[in-house]
Structure formats: structure tokens, C-alpha cells
NUFIVO-793173 format. One line per field, with one value per residue (C-alpha): residue in one letter; x, y, z; residue number from 1. Coordinates in steps of 0.2 Angstrom, whole numbers, plus 5000, padded with zeros to 4 digits. Each point is the difference from the previous one (the first is absolute). Layout:
# NUFIVO-793173
code <- A; ...;
xx <- X; ...;
yy <- Y; ...;
zz <- Z; ...;
pos <- NUM; ...;
END
This chain:
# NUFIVO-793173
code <- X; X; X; X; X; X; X; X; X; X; X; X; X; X; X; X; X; X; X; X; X; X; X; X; X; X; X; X; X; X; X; X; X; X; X; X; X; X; X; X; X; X; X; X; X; X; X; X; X; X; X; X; X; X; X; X; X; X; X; X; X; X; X; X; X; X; X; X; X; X; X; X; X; X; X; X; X; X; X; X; X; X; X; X; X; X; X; X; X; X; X; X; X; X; X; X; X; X; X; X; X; X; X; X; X; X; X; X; X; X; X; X; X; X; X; X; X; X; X; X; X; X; X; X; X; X; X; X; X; X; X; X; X; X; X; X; X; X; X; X; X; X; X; X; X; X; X; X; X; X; X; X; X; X; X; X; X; X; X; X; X; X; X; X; X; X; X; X; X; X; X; X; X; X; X; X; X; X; X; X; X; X; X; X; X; X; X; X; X; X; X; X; X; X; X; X; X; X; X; X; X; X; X; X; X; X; X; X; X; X; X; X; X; X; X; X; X; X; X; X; X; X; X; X; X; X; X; X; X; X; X; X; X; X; X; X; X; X; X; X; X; X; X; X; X; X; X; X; X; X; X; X; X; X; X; X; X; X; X; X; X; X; X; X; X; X; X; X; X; X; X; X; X; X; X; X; X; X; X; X; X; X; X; X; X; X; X; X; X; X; X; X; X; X; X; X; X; X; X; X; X; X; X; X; X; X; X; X; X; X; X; X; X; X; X; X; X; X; X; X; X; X; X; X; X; X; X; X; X; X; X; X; X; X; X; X; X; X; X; X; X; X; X; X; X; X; X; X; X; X; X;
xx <- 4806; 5003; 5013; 5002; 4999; 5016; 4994; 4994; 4987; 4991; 5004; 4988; 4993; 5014; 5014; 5000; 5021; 5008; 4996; 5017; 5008; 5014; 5002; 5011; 5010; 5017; 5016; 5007; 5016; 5006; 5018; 5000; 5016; 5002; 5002; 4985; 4987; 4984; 4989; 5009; 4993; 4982; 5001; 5006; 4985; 4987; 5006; 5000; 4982; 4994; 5007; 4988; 4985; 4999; 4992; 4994; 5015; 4996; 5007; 4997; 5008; 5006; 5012; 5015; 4992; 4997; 5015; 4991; 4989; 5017; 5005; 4985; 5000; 5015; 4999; 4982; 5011; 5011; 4984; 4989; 4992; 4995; 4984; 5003; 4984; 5006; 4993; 5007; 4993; 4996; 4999; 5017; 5007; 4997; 5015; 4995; 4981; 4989; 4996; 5004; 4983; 4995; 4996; 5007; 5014; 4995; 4998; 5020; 5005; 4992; 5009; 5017; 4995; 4998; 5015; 5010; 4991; 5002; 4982; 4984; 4987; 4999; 4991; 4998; 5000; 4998; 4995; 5014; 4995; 4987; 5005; 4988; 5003; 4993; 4980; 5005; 5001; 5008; 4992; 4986; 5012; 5010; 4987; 4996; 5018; 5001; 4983; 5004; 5016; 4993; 4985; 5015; 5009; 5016; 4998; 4988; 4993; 4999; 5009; 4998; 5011; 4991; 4999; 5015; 5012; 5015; 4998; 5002; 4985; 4985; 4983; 4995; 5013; 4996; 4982; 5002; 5009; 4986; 4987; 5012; 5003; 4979; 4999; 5011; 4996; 4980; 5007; 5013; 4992; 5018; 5003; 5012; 5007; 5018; 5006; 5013; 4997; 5008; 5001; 5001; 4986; 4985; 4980; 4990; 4980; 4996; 4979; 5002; 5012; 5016; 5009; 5001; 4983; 4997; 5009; 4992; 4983; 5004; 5006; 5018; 5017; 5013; 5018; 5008; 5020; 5013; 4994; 5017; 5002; 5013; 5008; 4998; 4988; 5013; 5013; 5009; 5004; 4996; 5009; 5004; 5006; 5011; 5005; 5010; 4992; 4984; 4987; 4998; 4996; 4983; 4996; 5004; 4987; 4992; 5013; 5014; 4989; 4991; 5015; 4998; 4983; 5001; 5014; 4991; 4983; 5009; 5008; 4983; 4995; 5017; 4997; 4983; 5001; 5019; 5018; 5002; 5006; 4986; 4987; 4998; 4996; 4989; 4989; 5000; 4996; 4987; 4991; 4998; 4995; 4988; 4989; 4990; 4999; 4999; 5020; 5016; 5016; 5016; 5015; 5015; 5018; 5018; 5008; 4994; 5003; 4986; 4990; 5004; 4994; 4984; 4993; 5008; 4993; 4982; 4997; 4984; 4987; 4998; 4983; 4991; 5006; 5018; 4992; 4993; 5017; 5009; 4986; 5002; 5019; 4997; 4987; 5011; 5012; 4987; 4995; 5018; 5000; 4986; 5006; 5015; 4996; 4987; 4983; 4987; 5001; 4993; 4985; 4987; 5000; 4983; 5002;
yy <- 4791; 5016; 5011; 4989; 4984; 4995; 5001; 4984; 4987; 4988; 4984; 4987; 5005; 5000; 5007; 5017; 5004; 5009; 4996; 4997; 4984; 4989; 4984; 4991; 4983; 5001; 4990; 4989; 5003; 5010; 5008; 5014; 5001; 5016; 4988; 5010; 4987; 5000; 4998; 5017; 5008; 4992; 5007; 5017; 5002; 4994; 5016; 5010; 4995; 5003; 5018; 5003; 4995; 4982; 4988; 4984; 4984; 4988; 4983; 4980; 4985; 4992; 5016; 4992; 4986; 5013; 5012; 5016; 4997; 4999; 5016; 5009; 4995; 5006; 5018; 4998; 4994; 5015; 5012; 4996; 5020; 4996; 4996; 4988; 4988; 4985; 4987; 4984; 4984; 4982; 4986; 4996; 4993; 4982; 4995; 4982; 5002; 4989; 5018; 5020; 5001; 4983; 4998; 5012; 5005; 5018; 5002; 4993; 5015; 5012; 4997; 5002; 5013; 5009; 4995; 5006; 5016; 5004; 5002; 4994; 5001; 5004; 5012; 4990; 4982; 4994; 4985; 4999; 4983; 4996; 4981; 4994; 4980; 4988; 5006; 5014; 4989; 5013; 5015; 4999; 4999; 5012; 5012; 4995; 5003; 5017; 5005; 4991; 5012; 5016; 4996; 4998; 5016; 4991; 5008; 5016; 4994; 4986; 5001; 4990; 5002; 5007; 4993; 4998; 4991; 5005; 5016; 4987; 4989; 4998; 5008; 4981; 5000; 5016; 4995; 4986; 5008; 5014; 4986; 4991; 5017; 5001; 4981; 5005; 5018; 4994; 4988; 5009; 5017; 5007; 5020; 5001; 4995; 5001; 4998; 5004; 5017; 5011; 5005; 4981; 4994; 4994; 5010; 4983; 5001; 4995; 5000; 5010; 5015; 5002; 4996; 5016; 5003; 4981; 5002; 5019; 4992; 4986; 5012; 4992; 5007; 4998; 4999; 5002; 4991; 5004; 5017; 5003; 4982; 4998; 5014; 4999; 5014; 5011; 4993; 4988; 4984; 5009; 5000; 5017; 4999; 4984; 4995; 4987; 4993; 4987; 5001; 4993; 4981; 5004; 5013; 4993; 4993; 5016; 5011; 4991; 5003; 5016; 5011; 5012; 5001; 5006; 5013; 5007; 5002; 5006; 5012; 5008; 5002; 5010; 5009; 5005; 5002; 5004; 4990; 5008; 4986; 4988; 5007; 4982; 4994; 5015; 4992; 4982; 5003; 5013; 4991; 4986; 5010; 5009; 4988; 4998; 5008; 4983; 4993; 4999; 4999; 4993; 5003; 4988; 5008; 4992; 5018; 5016; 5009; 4992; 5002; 5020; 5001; 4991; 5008; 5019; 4998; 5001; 5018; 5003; 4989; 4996; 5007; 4991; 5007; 4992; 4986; 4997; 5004; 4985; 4987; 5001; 4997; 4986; 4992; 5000; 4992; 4986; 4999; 4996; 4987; 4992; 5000; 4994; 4986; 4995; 5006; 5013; 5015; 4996; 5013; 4992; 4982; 4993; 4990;
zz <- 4909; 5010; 5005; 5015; 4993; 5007; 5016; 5010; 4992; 5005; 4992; 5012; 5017; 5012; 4988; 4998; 4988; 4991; 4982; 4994; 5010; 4997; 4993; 5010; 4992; 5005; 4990; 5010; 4990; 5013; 4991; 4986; 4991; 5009; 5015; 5009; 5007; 4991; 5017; 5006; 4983; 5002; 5018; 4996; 4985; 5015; 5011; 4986; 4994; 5020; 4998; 4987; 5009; 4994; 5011; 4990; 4998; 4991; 4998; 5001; 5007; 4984; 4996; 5004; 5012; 5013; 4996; 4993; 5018; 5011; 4991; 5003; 5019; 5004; 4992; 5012; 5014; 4997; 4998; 5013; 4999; 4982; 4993; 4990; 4991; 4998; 4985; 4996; 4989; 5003; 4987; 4993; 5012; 5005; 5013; 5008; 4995; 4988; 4994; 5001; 5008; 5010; 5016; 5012; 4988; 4997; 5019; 5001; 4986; 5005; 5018; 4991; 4992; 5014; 5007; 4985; 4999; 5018; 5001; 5010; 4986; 4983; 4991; 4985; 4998; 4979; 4993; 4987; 4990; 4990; 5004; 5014; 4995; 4990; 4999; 5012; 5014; 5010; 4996; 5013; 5015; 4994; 4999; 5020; 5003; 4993; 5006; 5020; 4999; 4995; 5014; 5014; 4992; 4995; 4982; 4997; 4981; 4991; 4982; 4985; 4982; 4986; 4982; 4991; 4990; 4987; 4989; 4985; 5004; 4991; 5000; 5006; 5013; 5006; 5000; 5009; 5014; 5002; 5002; 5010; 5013; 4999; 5007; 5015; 5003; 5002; 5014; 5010; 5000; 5000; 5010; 4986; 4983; 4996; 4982; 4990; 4989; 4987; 4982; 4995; 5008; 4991; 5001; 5010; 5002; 5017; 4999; 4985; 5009; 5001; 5015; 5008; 4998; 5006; 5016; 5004; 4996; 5012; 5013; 4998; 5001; 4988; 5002; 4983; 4998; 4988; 4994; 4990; 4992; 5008; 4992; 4985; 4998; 5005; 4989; 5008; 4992; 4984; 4983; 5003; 5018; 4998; 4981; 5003; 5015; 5000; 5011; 5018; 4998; 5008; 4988; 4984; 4993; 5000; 4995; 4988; 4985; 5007; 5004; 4983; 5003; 5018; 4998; 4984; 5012; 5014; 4989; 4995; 5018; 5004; 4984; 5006; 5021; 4998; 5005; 5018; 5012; 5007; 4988; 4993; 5015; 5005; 4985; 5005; 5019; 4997; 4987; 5014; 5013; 4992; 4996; 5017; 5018; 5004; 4993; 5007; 4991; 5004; 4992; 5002; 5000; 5004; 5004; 5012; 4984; 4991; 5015; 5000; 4982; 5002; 5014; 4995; 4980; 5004; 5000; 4994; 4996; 4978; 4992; 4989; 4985; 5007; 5004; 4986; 4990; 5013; 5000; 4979; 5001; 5012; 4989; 4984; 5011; 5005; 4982; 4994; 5012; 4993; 4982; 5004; 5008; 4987; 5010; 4999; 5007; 5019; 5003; 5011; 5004; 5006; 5014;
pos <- 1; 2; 3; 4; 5; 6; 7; 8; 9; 10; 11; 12; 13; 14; 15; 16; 17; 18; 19; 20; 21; 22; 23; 24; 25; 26; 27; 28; 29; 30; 31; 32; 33; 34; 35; 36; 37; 38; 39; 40; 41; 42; 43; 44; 45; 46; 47; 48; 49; 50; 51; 52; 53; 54; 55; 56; 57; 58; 59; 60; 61; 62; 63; 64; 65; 66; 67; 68; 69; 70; 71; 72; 73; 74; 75; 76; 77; 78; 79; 80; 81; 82; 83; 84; 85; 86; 87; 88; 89; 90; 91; 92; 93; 94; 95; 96; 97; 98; 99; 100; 101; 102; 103; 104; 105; 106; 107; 108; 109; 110; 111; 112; 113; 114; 115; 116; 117; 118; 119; 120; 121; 122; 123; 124; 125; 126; 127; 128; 129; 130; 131; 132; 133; 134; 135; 136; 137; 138; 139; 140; 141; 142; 143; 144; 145; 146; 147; 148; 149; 150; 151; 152; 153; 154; 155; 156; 157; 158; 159; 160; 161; 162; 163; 164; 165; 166; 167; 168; 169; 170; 171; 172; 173; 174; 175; 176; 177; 178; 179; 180; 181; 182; 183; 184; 185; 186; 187; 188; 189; 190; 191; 192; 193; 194; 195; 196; 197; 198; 199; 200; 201; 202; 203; 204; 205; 206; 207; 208; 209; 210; 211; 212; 213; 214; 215; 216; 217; 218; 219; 220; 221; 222; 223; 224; 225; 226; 227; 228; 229; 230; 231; 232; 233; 234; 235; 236; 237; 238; 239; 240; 241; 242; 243; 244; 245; 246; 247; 248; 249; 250; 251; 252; 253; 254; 255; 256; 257; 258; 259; 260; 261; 262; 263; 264; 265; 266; 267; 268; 269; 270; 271; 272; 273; 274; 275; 276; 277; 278; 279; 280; 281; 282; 283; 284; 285; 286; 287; 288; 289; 290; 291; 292; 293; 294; 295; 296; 297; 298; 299; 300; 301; 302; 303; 304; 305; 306; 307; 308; 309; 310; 311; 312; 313; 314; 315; 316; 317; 318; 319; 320; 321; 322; 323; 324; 325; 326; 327; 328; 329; 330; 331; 332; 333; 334; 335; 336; 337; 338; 339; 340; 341; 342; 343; 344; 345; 346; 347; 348; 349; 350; 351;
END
């Protein structure tokens, strides 16, 4: 990385951002006790994020059946001089289809997600299912659809997840996802993988590399998703931060048993980089974007505050002694995760 590495990158021909974006999956529980509407919030984070140069949204259909889109498109409707890079996903959703990708069906979303998202093309369109039916009955014309729309210039590049399942799972389960993501990734030729990546996730061999490595090799761009687990590498839903108060439902299964063990790490990383305000997440975002000229990250936020921090923490970029000081917390972490959920230590899994 340079001094100017947080300039604009290329992630695929056709997208030239900023290399921090925004992760864009709004609740549709609209009232905070505060009796504020959390839309208004989510809204208010997007302005500020656009008046720190951000420029990449992402999102998907299936957040909230199409609510996260409506969102978006209205803060586009109200900013029409803002660049804004717009990426949305495709797969979950089957409505009235015999499948999420049958027939013309991709076609009839990408269509509402234009209309949701106040837009007349997208700059990326992911594959967000490894499900093609039974056989993959339905992965050939889904790979004609994608490819029919990027050729008319309704979507710029053509996306498609990468490997991954739970932190918990097995080497065999990780393995059989990687060889699972080769299959696919052979066939669709994707412009870019987007997968879910933090301190938690798993090392996978793709070809015998790694999946940075992988992707640049292949001339790939990488858009990397939940940089800050969700918070809880900067503490929140911690024992430390809430001691009387369980995890969010979605994050239990990672964290119930694992709170100890992620404030006593986190606590090493303020004892060594120090406890200023958003130095946490200074860690956790740098050590994604510095992986490759070639990635993307997008953080996802509920308030402008969180926004403020994220983009303002940055500062410089870490060196590899910090690096290396970061990337050995965060596999202690993974190894923890391993013993206690009874399985090796995840290293490289061959495909």
C-alpha cells in the first residue's frame, strides 16, 4: 500500500471507488425508542459517508424484500449530483418463480431493482446463491442472463459470492465450499467476488492460494463485507460492553460462548495500538483493505456516527510489523473458535 492508497481503485473494468463503501441492509423496524425513524438515521449515515468521498452502495433484494433498495433510492432521488456505484444481489428471492434464477426471473429483479434504487443500470449485479437447482439446472441460463445484461449495459460487472460458510464449520465444510466456489467460478467467469470477511474468517486454498491472491491472479475484484463482525471487533456485544445483555440472535452462536475470549484479545490490541476512539476499528478495516489494490470494503452502519468514525479512523495505512501484530490476534480468535467447537485449527483447506 502507499501513502495514497485510499484513493480510487479499480475493482473490475468499469468501476473505478473509493475503497471504503457502505454496506447498505436496512431494518425495517422503522421506530427507535428514541422515537427517531430508523430510515431517517440510515439516510443521514449515507450523506455523511458521501461527504467523505464514498461512492460504492451496496445492497441486495432479499434485505428486507426490497426495503434496503427503496432506501437507497430515495437518498439517490434526493442526490441526483452524487456519484453513487450502485451493487445489489440476486438469488434469494423466488416470488411467483419455480426458482430465484428460472427463466426470465433475474431479468424481472433486476427490473425492480432499478426501480427501487432510482437507477438505470447497475454497476454490479451478484450472483448470491450457490443453489442453481437440482443438478444445476439453472445455472446455464443464469449465466446467459447475467452475461445478456452486462452486454446491453444494464449492469457494468457480473458478481458472484465467494467461499464461505459459518466460523464454526469444519475443515470438510470449508473444503467443500472452496471446491464448490472453484465449480462455479470456472463457469461464470465472474468481474467480481463478494464474500463476507473479517478476523473470523477462515484461510481457504483456491488452486493452492489464498483468495486474495486467487482473485488478483484471475484479474478479479473483490468486494470484501462485514469487515467489523458486525461490531464485535470493536466491542460491541462484548462481555465487557454489555454484562447483562446476550447477543443479537443473529450473533449468537458465534459469540455466547466466545465473549471472554474476544474482550481479553481486543484488550491486547488497545494495550498495544492504544484506546483512542475508533482505533478498533482502524484495525479491522485497515487489515481488509490492505490486502489487495484489487478489494473493496463495505462497512455496514445504522447511525451517521458510525459512519463519521469509520471513514475518519483510517489515518495512515498499518505496516507490516502492525500487521503482523493484528493478523496474530485475529488468528487466536479463529483458533479459539475451532477448539471450542471441537475442530482443528482451520489453516488451508484443499479444495
Amino acid at each position: 500500500m502507499t501513502a495514497h492508497d485510499l484513493g480510487p481503485r479499480h475493482l473490475c473494468r468499469g468501476i473505478l471507488t473509493h475503497p471504503l463503501g457502505l454496506h447498505c441492509d436496512v431494518p425495517t423496524d422503522q421506530l427507535l425508542p428514541d422515537g427517531s425513524v430508523r430510515a431517517t438515521r440510515f439516510l443521514d449515515g449515507l450523506a455523511r459517508a458521501v461527504g467523505h468521498g464514498a461512492t460504492f452502495f451496496d445492497t441486495a433484494d432479499s434485505y428486507g424484500d426490497g426495503h434496503s433498495e427503496r432506501v437507497l433510492g430515495h437518498f439517490a432521488r434526493q442526490s441526483p449530483d452524487f456519484t453513487l456505484q450502485l451493487s445489489s444481489k440476486v438469488g434469494q428471492i423466488r416470488g411467483s418463480a419455480e426458482h430465484p434464477y428460472a427463466g426470465r426471473h433475474i431479468h424481472h429483479q433486476l427490473d425492480q431493482t432499478l426501480e427501487n434504487l432510482y437507477a438505470e443500470e447497475l454497476h454490479l449485479y451478484t450472483l448470491d446463491s450457490f443453489d442453481f437447482g437440482p443438478g444445476d439446472c439453472y445455472l446455464g441460463n443464469a449465466i446467459d442472463a447475467m452475461r445478456t445484461l452486462r452486454d446491453v449495459k444494464a449492469i457494468r460487472a457480473i458478481g458472484m459470492r465467494g467461499p464461505f460458510t459459518h466460523y464454526a464449520a469444519s475443515r470438510e465444510e470449508w473444503a467443500a465450499e472452496a471446491e464448490r466456489f472453484l465449480y462455479l467460478f470456472r463457469l461464470i467467469k465472474p468481474d467480481v467476488v463478494w464474500t463476507r470477511f473479517n478476523a473470523f474468517t477462515p484461510a481457504v486454498s483456491l488452486e493452492g492460494q489464498d483468495l486474495f491472491t486467487f482473485t488478483a491472479r484471475h484479474g478479479v475484484g473483490l468486494v470484501l463485507a462485514a469487515p467489523l463482525a458486525h461490531g464485535v471487533l470493536v466491542g460491541k456485544g462484548t462481555a465487557s460492553s454489555v454484562p447483562h445483555e446476550p447477543p443479537p440472535p443473529r450473533h449468537a452462536g458465534l459469540m455466547f460462548s466466545l465473549r471472554d475470549r474476544v474482550d481479553e484479545q481486543l484488550r491486547s490490541l488497545r494495550s498495544h495500538f492504544g484506546d483512542t476512539p475508533g482505533t478498533l476499528a482502524r484495525l479491522a478495516l485497515r487489515s481488509s483493505l490492505q490486502r489487495g489494490d484489487h478489494c473493496v470494503v463495505v462497512a455496514g452502519f445504522s447511525t451517521a456516527g458510525q459512519v463519521e468514525e469509520n471513514f475518519s479512523c483510517l489515518g495512515d495505512p498499518l505496516t507490516e510489523l502492525e500487521l503482523s501484530v493484528v493478523d496474530d490476534v485475529y488468528a487466536g480468535l479463529r483458533a479459539h473458535i475451532q477448539a471450542a467447537t471441537g475442530h482443528s485449527p482451520v489453516r488451508e483447506l484443499q479444495p
